[in-house]
N, C-alpha and C positions, 0 to 999 in steps of 0.2 A: 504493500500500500504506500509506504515512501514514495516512491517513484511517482505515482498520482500525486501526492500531495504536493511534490515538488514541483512537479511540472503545470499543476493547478496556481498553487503560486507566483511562477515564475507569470501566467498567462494573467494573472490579477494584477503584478506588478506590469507587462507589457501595456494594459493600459491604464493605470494611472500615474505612474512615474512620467511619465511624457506628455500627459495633460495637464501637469501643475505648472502653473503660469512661468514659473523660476527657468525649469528644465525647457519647457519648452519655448519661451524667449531665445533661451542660449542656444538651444537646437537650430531653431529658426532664422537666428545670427549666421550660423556657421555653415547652414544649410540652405537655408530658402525656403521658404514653404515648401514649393514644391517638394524640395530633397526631404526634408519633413514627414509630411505625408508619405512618400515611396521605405522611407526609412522603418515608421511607424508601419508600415503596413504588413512589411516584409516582417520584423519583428513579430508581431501580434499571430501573423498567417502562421509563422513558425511555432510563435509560442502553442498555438490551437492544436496545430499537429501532432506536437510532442504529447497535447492533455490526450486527444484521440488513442494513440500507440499507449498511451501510460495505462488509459481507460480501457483499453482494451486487453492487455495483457496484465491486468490485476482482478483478482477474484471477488466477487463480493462482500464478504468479510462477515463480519455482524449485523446482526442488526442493531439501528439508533434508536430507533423506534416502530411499532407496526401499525402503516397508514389504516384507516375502518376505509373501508372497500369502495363507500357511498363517495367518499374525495374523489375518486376518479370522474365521478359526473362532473363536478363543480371544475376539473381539468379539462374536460372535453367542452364544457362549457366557455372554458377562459382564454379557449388557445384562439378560435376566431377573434377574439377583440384583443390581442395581441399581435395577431397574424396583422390585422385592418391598421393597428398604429404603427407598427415596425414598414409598411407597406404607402401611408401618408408620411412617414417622416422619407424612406427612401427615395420616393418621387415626387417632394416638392421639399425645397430648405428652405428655414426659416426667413422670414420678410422684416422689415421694419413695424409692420404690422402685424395681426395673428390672422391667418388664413387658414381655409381649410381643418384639414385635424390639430393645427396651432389652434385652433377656438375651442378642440375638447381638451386640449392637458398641453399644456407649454412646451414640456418633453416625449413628444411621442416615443422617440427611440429608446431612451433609456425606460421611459415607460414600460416600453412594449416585453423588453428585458425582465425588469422586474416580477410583471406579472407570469411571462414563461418559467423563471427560475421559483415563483413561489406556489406555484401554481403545479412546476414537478417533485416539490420538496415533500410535497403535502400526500405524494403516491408513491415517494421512495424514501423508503427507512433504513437500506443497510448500506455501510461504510461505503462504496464505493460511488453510488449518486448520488448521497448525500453530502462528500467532499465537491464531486466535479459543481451539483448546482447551488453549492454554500460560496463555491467559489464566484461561480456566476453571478448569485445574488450581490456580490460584494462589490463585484463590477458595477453593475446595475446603479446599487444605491451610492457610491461616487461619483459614477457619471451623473445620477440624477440630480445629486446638490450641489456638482459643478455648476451643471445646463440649467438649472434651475436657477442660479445667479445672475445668469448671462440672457435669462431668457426676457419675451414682453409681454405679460408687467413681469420682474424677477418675483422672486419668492415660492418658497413652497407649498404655497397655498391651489396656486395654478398649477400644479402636475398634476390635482385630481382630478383625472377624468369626468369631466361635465359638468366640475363642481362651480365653475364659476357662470356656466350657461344658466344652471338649477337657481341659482342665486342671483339672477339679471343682471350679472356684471359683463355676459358677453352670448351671443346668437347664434347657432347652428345655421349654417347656409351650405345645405346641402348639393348646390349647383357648384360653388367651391371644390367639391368632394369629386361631387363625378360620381355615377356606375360602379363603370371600369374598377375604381379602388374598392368595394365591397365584393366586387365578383371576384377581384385576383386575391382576393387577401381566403375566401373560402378555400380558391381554387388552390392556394399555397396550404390551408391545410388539412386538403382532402389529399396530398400528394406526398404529404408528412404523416397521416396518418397510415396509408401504402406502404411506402416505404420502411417506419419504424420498424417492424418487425424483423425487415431483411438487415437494417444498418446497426438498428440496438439488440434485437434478438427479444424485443416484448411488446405484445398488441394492444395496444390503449384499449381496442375495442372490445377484447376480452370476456365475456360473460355481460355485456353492458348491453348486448343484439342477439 
């Protein structure tokens, strides 16, 4: 299990060591954004690989705990509105304004993160998914209260999903949105749910159909 741990950390540190303002100033001095970005990228891709090979040749270990059965609904339930933000942050970047899924949570991408990472902690109890998605959660909630400083309005008030639409501080305009982004974000995880089985070796769908 070392070897996961390490490589999970290693892949927590790939991205927040280089989003802190300090490091990445100096990066971006010496690099250029652009070299930056390619730097970071390459970095991060690696670090993932390593969690993959780490993840895959460690055995599952103990159990942390034993999820009650019924969490898998509320998983199968969460992964669409994670698919639908992670799918609005990738095909529109933020504006000087909030547009689109900037009008449900500030951070869609770190959002969309959080809720996949807590959303499979809650259906995996032993030792080995519950390092890789504690690790991910960690990501997640970094990146969130970075983005969430940076964001318009800042504060973490705005990451909550529709919290500030529910409270009329801001509108749903769904022409914004488009279609297209709710169909591909199903379409992403009706192809994730296919696939699971063959890439992680367990069927979300399991006794649920």
């Amino acid at each position: 299990m070392t070897p996961l741990i390490a490589a999970v950390l290693v892949l927590v540190a790939s991205h927040t060591v280089p989003s802190h303002g300090a490091v990445r100033g100096a990066m971006t001095d010496r690099l250029g954004l652009r070299g930056f970005r390619t730097v970071h990228s390459l970095v991060s891709a690696a670090a993932l690989a390593a969690v993959v090979v780490a993840y895959r040749a460690a055995e599952p270990g103990l159990w942390v705990w034993y999820p009650v059965f019924e969490a898998r609904y509320a998983t199968i339930a969460v992964m669409p509105v994670a698919a639908f933000l992670l799918v609005g942050r990738l095909t529109r970047r933020p504006g000087p304004e909030p547009c689109g899924v900037y009008r449900i949570t500030t951070t869609p991408g770190s959002m969309a993160v959080l809720l996949w990472s807590l959303s499979h902690l809650a259906v995996a109890g032993d030792q080995r998914r519950v390092i890789l998605f504690a690790g991910m959660l960690a990501i997640a909630l970094v990146s969130l209260v970075r983005n969430a400083g940076l964001a318009n309005p800042p504060g973490l008030a705005g990451t909550i999903p529709f919290a500030r639409i529910l409270a009329g501080r801001e509108r749903l305009e769904p022409r914004e949105i488009g279609l297209w982004r709710p169909v591909l974000a199903l379409l992403l995880v009706a192809a994730l749910l296919a696939l699971h089985p063959l890439v992680f070796g367990v069927d979300p769908l399991a006794g649920l159909i």
